[in-house]
C-alpha positions in Angstrom: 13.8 -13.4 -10.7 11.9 -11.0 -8.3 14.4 -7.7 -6.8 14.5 -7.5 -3.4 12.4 -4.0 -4.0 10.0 -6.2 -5.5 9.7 -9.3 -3.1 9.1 -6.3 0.0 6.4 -4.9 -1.9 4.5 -8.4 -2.5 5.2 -8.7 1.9 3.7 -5.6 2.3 0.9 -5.7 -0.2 0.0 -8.9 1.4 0.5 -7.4 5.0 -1.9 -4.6 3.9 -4.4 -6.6 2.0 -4.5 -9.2 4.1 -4.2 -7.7 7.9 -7.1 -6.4 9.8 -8.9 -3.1 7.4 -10.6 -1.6 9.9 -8.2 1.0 12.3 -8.9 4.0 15.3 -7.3 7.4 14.1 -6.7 9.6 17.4 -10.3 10.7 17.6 -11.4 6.6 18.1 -12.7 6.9 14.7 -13.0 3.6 11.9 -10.6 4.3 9.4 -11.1 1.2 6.7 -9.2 0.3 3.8 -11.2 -0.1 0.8 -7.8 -1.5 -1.6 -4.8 -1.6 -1.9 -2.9 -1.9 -5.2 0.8 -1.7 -6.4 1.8 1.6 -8.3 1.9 -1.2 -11.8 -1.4 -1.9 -11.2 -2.8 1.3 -10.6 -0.8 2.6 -13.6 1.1 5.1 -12.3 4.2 6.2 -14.8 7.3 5.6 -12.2 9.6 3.1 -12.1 9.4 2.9 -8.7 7.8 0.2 -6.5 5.2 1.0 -4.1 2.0 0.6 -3.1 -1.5 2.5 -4.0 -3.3 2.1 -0.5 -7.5 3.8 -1.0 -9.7 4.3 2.1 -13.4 4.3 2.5 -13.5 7.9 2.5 -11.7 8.2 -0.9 -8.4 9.3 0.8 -5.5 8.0 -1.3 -1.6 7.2 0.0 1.0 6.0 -1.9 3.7 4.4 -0.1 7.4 4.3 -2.5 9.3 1.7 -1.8 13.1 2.6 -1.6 16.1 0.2 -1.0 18.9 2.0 0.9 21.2 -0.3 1.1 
């Protein structure tokens, strides 16, 4: 059985992956997303759940998912 951690990373992996890629930064340039992964996937050594999110331009975020209550 999926943690709660767990089932809001599969919402927004699928919120990410499957929402519009192409976005306006300030300057009314195209920002795209090129993938998005969970940290398992991109095999990152944590124990924590998040998401591995890889733009056109080779910029890289990770976004750590943290319960707080």
């Amino acid at each position: 059985m999926k943690t709660t951690t767990e089932i809001m990373q599969d919402v927004l992996l699928e919120i990410i992956s499957e929402g519009e890629t192409d976005y306006l930064n300030r300057d009314d340039e195209v920002i795209k997303i090129k993938h998005v992964h969970t940290f398992e996937l991109a095999q990152l050594l944590t124990r924590d759940k998040g998401l591995v999110v890889t733009l056109e331009d080779g910029s890289e975020f990770q976004i750590t998912i943290v319960k707080s209550r």
